[in-house]
Structures are given as structure tokens and as C-alpha cells.
N, CA, C and O of each residue as an XYZ file, in Angstrom:
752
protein
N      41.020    196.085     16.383
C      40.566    195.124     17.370
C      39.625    194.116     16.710
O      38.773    194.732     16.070
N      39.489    192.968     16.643
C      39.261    191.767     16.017
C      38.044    191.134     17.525
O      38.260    190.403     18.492
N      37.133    191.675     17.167
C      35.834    191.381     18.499
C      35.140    190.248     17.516
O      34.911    190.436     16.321
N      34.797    188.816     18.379
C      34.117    187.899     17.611
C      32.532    188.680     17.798
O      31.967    189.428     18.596
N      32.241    187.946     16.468
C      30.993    188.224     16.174
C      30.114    186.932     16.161
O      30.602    185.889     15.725
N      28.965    186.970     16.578
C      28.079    185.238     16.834
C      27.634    185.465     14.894
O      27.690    186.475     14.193
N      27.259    184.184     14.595
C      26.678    183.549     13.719
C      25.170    183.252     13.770
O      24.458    182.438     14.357
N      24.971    184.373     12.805
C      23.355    184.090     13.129
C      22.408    183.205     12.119
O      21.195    183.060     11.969
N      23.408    182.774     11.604
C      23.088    181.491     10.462
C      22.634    180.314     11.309
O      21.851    179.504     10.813
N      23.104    180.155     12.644
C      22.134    178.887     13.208
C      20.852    179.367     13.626
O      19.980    178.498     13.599
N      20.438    180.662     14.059
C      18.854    181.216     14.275
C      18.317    180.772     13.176
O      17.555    179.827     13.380
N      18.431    181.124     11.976
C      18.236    181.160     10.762
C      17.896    179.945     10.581
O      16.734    179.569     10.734
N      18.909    179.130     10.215
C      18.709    177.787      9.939
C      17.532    176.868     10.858
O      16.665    176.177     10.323
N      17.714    177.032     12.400
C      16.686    176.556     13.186
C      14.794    177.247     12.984
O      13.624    176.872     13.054
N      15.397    178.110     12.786
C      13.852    179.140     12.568
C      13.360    178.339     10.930
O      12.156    178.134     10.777
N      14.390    177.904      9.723
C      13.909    177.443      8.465
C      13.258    176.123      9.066
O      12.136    175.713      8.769
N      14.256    175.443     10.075
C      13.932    173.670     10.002
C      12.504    173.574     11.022
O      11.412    173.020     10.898
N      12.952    174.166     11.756
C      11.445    173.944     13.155
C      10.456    174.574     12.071
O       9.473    173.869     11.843
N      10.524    175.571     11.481
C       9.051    175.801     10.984
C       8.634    175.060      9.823
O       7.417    175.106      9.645
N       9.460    174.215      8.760
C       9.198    173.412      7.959
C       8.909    171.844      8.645
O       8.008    171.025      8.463
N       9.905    171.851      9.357
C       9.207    170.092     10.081
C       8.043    170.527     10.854
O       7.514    169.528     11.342
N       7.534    171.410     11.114
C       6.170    171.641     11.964
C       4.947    171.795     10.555
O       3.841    171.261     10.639
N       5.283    172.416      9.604
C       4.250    172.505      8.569
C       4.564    171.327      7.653
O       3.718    170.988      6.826
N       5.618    170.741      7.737
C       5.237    169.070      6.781
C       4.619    168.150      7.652
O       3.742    167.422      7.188
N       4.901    168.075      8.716
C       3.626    167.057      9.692
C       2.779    167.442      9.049
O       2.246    166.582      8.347
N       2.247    168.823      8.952
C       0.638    168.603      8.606
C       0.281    168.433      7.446
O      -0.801    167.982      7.069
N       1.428    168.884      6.627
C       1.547    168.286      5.141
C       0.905    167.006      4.635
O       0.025    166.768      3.808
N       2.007    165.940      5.795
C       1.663    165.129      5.343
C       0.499    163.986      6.646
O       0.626    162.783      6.871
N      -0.329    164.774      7.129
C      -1.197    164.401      7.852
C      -1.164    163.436      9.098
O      -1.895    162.491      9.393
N       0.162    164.107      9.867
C       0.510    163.660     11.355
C      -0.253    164.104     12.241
O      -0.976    163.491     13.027
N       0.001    165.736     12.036
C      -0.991    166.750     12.608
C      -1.647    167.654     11.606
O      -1.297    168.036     10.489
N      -2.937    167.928     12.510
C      -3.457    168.640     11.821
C      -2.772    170.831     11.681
O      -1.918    171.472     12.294
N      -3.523    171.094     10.831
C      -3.193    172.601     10.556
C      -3.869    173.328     10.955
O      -5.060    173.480     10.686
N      -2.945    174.137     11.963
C      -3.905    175.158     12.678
C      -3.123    176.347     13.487
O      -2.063    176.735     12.997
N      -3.552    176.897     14.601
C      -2.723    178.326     14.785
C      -1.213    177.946     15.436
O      -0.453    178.908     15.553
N      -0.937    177.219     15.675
C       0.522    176.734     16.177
C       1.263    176.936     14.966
O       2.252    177.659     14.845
N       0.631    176.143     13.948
C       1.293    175.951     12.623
C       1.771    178.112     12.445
O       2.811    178.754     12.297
N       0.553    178.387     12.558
C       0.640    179.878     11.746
C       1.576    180.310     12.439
O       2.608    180.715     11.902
N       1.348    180.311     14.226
C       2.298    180.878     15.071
C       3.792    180.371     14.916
O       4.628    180.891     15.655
N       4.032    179.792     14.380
C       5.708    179.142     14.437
C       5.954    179.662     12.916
O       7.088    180.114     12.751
N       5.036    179.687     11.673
C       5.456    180.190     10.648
C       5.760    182.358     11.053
O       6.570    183.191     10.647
N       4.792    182.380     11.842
C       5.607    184.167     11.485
C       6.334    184.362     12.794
O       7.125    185.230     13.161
N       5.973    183.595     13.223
C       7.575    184.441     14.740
C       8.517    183.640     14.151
O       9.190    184.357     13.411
N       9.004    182.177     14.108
C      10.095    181.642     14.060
C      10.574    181.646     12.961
O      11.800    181.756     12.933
N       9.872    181.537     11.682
C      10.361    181.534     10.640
C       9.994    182.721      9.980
O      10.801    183.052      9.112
N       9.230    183.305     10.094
C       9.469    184.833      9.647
C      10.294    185.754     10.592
O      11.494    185.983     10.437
N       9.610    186.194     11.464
C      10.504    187.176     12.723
C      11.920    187.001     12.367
O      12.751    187.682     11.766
N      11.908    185.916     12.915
C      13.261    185.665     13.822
C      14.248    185.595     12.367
O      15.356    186.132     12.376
N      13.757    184.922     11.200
C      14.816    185.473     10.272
C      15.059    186.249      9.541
O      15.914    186.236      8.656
N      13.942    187.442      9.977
C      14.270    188.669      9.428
C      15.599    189.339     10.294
O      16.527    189.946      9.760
N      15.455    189.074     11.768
C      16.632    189.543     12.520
C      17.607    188.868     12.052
O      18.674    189.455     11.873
N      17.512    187.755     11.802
C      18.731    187.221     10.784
C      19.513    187.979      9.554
O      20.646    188.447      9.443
N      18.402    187.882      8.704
C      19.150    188.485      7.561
C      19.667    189.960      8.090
O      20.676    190.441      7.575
N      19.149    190.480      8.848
C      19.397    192.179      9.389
C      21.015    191.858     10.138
O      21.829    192.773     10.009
N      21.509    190.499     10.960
C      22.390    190.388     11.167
C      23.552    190.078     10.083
O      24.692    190.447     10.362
N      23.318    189.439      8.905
C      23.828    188.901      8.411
C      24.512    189.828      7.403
O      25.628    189.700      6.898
N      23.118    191.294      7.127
C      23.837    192.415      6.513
C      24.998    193.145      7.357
O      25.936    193.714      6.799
N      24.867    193.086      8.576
C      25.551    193.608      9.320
C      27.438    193.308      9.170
O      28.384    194.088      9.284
N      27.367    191.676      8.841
C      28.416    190.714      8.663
C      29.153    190.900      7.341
O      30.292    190.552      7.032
N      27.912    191.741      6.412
C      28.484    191.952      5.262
C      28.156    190.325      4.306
O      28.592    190.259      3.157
N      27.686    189.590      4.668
C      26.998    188.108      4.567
C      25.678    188.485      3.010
O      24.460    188.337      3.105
N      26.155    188.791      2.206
C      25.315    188.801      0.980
C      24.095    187.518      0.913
O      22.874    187.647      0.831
N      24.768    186.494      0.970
C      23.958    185.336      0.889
C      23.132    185.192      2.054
O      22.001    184.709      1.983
N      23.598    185.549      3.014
C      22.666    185.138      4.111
C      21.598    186.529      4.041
O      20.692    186.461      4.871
N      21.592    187.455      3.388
C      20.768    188.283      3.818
C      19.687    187.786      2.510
O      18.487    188.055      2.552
N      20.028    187.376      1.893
C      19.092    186.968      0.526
C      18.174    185.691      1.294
O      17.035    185.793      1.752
N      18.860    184.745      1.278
C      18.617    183.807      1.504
C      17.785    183.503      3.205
O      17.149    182.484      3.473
N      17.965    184.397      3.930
C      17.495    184.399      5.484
C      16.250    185.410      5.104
O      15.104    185.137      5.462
N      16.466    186.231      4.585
C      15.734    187.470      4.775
C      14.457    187.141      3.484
O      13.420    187.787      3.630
N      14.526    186.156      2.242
C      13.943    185.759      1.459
C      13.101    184.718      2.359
O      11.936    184.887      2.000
N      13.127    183.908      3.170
C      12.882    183.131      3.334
C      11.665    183.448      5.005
O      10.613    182.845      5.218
N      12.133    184.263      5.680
C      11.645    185.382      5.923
C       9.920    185.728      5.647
O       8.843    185.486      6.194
N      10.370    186.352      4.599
C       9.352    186.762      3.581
C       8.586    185.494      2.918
O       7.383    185.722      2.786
N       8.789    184.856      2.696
C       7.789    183.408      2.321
C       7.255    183.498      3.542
O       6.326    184.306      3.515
N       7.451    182.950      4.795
C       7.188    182.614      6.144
C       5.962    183.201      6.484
O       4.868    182.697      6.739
N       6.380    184.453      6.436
C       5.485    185.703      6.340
C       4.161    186.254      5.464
O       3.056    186.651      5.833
N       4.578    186.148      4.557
C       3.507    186.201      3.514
C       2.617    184.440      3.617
O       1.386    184.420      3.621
N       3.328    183.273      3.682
C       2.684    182.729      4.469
C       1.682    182.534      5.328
O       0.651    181.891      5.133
N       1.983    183.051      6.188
C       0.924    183.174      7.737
C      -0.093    184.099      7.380
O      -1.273    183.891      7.660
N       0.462    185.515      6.535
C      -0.889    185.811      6.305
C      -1.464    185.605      5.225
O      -2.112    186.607      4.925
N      -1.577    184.634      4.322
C      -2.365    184.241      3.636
C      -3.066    183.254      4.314
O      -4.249    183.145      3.991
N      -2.613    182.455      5.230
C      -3.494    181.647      5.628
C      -3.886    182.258      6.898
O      -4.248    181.311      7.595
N      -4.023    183.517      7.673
C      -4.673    183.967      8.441
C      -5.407    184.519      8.059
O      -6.460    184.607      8.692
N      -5.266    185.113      6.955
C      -6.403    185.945      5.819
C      -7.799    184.871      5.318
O      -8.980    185.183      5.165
N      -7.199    183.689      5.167
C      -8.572    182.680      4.713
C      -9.065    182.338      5.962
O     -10.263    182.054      5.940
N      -8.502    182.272      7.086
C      -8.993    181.837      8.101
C      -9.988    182.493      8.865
O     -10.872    182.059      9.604
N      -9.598    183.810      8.473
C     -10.502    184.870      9.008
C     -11.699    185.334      7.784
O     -12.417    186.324      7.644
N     -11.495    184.090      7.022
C     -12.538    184.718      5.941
C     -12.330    186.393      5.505
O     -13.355    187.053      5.336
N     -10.901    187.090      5.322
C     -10.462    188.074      4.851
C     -10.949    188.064      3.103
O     -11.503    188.883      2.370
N     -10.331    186.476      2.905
C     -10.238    186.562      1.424
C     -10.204    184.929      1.426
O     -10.186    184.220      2.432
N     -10.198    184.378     -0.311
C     -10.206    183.270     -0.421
C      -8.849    183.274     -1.190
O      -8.205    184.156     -1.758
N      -8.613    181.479     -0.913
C      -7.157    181.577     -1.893
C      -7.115    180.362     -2.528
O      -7.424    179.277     -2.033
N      -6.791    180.541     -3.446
C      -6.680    179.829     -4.842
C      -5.692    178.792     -5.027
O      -4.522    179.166     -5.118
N      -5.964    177.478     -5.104
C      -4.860    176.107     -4.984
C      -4.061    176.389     -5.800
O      -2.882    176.216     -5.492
N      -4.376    176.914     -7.111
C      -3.403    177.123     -8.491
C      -2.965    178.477     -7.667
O      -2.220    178.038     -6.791
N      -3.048    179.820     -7.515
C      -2.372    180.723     -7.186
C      -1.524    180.133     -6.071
O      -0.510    180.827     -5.984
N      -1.508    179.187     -5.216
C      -1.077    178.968     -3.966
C       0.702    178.017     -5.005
O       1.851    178.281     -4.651
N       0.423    177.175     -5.998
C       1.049    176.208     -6.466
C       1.920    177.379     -7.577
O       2.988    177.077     -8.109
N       1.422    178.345     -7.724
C       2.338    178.895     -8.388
C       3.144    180.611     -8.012
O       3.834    181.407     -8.648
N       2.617    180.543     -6.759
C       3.765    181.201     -5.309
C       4.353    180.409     -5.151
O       5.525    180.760     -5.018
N       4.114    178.726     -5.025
C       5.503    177.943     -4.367
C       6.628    177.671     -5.617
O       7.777    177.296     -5.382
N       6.057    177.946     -7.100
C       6.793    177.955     -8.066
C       7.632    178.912     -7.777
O       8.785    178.529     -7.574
N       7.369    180.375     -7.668
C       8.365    181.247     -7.858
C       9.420    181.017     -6.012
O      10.541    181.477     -5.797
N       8.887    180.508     -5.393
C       9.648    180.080     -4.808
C      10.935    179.052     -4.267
O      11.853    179.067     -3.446
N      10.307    178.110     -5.370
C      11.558    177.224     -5.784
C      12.822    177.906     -7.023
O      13.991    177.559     -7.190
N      12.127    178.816     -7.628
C      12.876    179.103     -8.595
C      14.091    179.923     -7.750
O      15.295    180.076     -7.953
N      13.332    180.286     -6.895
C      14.527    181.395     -5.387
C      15.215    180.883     -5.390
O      16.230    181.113     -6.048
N      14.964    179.471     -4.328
C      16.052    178.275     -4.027
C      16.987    177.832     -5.086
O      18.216    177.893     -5.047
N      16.165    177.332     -6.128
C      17.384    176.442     -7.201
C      18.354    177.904     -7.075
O      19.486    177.797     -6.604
N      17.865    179.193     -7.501
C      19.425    180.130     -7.185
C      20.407    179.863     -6.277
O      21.614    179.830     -6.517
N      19.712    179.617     -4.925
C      20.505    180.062     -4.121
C      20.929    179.122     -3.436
O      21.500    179.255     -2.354
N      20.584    177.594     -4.256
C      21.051    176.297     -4.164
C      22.432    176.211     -5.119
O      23.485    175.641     -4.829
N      22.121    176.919     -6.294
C      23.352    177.370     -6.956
C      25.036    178.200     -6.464
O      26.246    178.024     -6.606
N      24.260    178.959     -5.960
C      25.017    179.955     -4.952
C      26.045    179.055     -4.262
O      27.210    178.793     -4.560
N      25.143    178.598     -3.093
C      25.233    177.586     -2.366
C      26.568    176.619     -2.174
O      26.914    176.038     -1.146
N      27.119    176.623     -3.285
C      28.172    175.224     -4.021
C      29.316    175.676     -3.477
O      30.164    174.795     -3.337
N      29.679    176.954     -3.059
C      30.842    177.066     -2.596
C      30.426    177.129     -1.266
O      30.803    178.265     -0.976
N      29.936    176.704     -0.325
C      29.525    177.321      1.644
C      29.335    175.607      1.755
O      29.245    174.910      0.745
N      29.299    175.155      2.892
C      29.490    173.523      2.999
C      28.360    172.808      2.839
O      27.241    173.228      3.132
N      28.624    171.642      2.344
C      27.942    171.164      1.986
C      26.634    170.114      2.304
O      26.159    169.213      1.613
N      26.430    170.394      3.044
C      25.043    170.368      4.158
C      24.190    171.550      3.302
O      23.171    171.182      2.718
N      24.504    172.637      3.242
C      23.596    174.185      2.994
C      22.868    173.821      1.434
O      21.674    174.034      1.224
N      23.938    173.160      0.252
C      23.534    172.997     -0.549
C      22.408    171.794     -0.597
O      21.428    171.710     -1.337
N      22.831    170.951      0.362
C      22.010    169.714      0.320
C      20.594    170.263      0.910
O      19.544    169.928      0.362
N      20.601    170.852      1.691
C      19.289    171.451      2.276
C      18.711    172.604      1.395
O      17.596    172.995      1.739
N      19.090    173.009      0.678
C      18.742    173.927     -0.697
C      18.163    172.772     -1.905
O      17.031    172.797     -2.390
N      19.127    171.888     -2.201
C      18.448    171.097     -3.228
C      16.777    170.177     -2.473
O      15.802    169.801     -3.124
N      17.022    170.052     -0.829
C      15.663    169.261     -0.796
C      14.802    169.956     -0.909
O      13.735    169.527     -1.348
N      15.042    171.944     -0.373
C      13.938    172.332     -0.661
C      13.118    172.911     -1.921
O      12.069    173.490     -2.201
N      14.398    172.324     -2.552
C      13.793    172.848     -3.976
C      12.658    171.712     -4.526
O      11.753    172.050     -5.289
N      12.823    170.340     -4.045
C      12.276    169.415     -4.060
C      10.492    169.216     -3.635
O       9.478    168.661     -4.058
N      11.038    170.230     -2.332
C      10.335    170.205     -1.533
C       9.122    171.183     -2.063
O       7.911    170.970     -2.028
N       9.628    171.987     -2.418
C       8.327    173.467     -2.639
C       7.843    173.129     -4.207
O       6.798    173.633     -4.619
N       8.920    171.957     -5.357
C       8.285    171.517     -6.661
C       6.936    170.287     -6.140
O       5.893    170.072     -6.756
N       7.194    169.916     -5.401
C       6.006    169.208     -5.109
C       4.895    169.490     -4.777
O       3.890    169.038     -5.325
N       4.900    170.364     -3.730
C       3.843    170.821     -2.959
C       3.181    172.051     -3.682
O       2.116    172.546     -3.313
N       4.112    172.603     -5.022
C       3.249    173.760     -6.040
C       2.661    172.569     -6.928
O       1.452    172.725     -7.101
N       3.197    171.373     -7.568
C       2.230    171.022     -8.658
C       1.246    170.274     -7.558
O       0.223    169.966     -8.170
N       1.176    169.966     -6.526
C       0.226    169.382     -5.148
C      -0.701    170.715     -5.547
O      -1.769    170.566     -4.952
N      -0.717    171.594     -6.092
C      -2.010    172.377     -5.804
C      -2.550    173.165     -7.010
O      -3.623    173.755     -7.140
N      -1.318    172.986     -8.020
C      -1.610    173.480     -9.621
C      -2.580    172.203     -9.911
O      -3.752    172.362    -10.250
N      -2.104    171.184     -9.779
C      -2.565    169.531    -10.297
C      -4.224    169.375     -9.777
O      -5.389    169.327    -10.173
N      -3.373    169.340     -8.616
C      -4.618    168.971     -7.726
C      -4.311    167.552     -7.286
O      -5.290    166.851     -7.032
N      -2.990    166.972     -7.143
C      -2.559    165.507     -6.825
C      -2.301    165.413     -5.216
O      -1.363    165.934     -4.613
N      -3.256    164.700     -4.715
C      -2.870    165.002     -3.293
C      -1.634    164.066     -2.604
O      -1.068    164.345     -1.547
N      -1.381    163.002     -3.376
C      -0.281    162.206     -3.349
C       1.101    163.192     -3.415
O       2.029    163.176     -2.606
N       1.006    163.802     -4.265
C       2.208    165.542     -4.240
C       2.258    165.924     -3.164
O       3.386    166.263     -2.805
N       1.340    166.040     -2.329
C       1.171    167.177     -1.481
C       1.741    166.014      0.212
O       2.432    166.375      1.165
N       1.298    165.080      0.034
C       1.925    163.916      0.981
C       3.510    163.549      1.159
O       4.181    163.412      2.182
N       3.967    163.405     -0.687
C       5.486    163.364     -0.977
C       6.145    164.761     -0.654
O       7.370    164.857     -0.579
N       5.516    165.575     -0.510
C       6.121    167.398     -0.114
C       5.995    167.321      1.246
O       6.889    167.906      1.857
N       5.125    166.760      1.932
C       5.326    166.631      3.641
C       6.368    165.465      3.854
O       7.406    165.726      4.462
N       6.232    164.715      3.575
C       7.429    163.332      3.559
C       9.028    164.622      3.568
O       9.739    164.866      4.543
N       9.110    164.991      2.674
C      10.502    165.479      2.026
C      10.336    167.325      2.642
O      11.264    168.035      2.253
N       9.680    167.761      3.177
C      10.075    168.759      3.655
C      10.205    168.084      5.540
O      10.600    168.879      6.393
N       9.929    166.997      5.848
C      10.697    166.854      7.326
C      11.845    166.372      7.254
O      12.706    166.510      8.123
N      11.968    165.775      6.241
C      13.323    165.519      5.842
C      14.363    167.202      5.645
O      15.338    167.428      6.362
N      14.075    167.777      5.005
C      14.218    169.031      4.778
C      14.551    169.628      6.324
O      15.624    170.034      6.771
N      13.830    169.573      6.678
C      13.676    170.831      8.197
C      15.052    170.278      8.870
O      16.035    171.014      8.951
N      15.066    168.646      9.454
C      15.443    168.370     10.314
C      16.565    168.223      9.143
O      16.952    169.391      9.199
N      17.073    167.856      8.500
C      18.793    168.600      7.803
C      19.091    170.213      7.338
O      20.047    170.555      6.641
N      18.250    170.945      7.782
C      18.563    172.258      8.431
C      19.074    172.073     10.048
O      20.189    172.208     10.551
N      18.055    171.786     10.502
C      18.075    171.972     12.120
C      19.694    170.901     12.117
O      20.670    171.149     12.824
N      19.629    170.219     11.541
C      20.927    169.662     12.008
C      22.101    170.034     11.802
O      22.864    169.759     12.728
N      22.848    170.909     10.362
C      23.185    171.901      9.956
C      23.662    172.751     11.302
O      24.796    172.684     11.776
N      22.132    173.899     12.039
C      22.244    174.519     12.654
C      22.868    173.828     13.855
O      23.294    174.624     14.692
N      23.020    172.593     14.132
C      23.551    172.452     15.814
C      24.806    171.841     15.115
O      25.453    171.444     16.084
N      25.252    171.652     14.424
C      26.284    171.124     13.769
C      27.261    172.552     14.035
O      28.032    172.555     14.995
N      27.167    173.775     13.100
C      27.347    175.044     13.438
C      27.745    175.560     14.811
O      28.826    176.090     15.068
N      26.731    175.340     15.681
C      26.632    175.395     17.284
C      27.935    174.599     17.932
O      28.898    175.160     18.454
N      27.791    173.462     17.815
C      28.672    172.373     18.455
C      29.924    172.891     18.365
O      30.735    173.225     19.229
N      29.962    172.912     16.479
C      32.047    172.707     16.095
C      32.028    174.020     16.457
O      33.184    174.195     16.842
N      31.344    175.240     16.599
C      31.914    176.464     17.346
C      32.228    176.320     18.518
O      33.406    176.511     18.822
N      31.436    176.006     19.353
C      31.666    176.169     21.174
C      32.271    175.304     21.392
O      32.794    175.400     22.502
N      32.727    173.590     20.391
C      33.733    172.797     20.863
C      35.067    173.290     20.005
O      36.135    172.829     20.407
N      35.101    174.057     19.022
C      36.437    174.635     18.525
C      36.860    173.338     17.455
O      37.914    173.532     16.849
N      36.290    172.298     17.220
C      36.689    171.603     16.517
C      35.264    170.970     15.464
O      34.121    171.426     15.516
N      35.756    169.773     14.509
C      34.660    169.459     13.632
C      33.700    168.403     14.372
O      33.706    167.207     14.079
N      32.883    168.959     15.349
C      31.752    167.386     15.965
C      30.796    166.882     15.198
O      30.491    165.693     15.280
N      30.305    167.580     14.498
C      29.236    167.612     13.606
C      30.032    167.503     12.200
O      31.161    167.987     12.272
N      29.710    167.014     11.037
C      30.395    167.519      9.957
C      29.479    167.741      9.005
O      28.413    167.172      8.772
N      30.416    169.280      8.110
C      29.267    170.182      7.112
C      29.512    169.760      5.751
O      28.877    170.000      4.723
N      30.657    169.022      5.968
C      31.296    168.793      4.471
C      31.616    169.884      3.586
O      31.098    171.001      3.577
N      32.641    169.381      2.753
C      33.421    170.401      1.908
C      32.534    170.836      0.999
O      31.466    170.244      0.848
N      32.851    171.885      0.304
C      31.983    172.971     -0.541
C      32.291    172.009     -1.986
O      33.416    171.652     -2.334
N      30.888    171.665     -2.785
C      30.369    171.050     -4.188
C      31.970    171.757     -4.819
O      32.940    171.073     -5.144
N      31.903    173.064     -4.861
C      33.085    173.260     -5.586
C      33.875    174.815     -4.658
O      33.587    175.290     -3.560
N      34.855    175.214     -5.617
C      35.671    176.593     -4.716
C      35.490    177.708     -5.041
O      36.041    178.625     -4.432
């Protein structure tokens, strides 16, 4: 028996874009940073894509459990580092902060690699955020706050070609045809 199964790659994807276009505003000094920010980094973008990747193992979805469930875990470790300074738990370090977002781009360029065969929207939103998290680590290794402005600029860019991705996904499913387009895979 052949029972459809939902796609939990648009949670995923919406939980990456809403919580990155909500933390590059403040990036790049629309809004300010504060518990909304934290609250949308661990429910929406942590939580919710941990149930992701947990779905995605389910699907047998290798990539999505890396890649949802990695991302996840940034989100997460995230919020509490900056709930930890907030609460005066602990202090945190611009260079330690710039070189967590290093090993975090190094994630992405993988799984921007990966990426080349699934359509091509996924890769494009993999290469900005690789863009995205090289800026905003030398924004705090450097100490260039102009970095840290060009990393809010390019991670709303970022979010909202996720989020669009995700309703793109949404649409050509429930309309059965291409409304949105993901474009063909970099390669096969």
C-alpha cells in the first residue's frame, strides 16, 4: 500500500528562513536584538527542525536529517549562548562566536555540495548561506562591523529564498503542478 507521506522539508525550510530573516534585521540594524529574536531561534528554528530532521529520518531522507537536524542544532546552541550572556550565565567571546560561525559554514559549503543534485533553489540557498555565516564569523574574528551589516543584508536575502523555496514546495504540491519553480538540479 503506497500511503502519501507530507514533506517536512517545507517546516524545515520555513523554520531556516523566518528565523534567519528575523535575526538579519537585527543584524543589520532594522530591529533591535532581543527575546523574540531568541524565541523564534529555539522553537522555530531549533524545535521545529529537530521534528524535521526526526521526520526526514523517518523518510529515509539522509540529507534532510543532516542538514535539518544540523541546523537545528546551530539554532539551538544559538539561543543558548545568547540566553546564557543574557542572563549573565557566562560571557562570550566575538572571536569564539566568529569561529563557531566558521565551523558552521564549513557544514554548509558540504551540504551546499551535496546539494547539486536536489533543485536548484536548495543549492542556491546553501551557497547564500555559506556567504552568509563567512561574513558574519570574520564580522566578529575581525572586528569589522561593516561584515556584520553585509551578513544581515545577505542573510534576509537568504531567509526569504528559503521561505520561498518552502511555499514553492507547498504550492506545486497541493496544485499538482510547477507554480513556483525550483529549477533543475546543478548536476545528476
Amino acid at each position: 500500500m503506497n500511503e502519501k507521506v507530507a514533506n517536512p522539508a517545507v517546516l524545515g525550510l520555513l523554520g531556516y528562513g523566518m528565523s534567519t530573516v528575523l535575526l538579519s534585521l537585527a543584524n543589520s540594524g532594522v530591529i533591535a536584538f532581543d527575546g523574540v529574536i531568541l524565541a523564534m531561534a529555539l522553537f522555530f528554528g531549533g524545535a521545529a527542525q529537530t521534528m524535521v530532521a526526526a521526520m526526514a529520518f523517518k523518510l529515509g531522507d539522509t540529507f534532510g536529517v543532516v542538514a535539518f537536524g544540523g541546523y537545528s542544532f546551530l539554532w539551538l546552541s544559538f539561543g543558548l549562548i545568547n540566553v546564557g550572556a543574557f542572563r549573565e550565565w557566562w560571557t562570550v567571546d566575538p572571536q569564539a562566536i566568529g569561529w563557531y560561525l566558521v565551523l558552521w559554514m564549513v557544514f554548509t559549503i558540504f551540504l551546499a555540495i551535496a546539494s547539486t543534485v536536489a533543485p536548484r533553489m536548495l543549492t542556491i540557498v546553501l551557497m547564500f548561506t555559506v556567504v552568509l555565516l563567512g561574513s558574519l564569523a570574520l564580522a566578529n574574528i575581525l572586528g569589522i562591523a561593516a561584515l556584520g551589516l553585509f551578513g544581515g543584508i545577505i542573510g534576509i536575502i537568504t531567509g526569504a529564498l528559503a521561505m520561498y523555496l518552502a511555499f514553492a514546495f507547498l504550492l506545486n504540491e497541493m496544485r499538482g503542478a510547477s507554480v513556483l519553480p525550483v529549477g533543475a538540479p546543478m548536476r545528476s
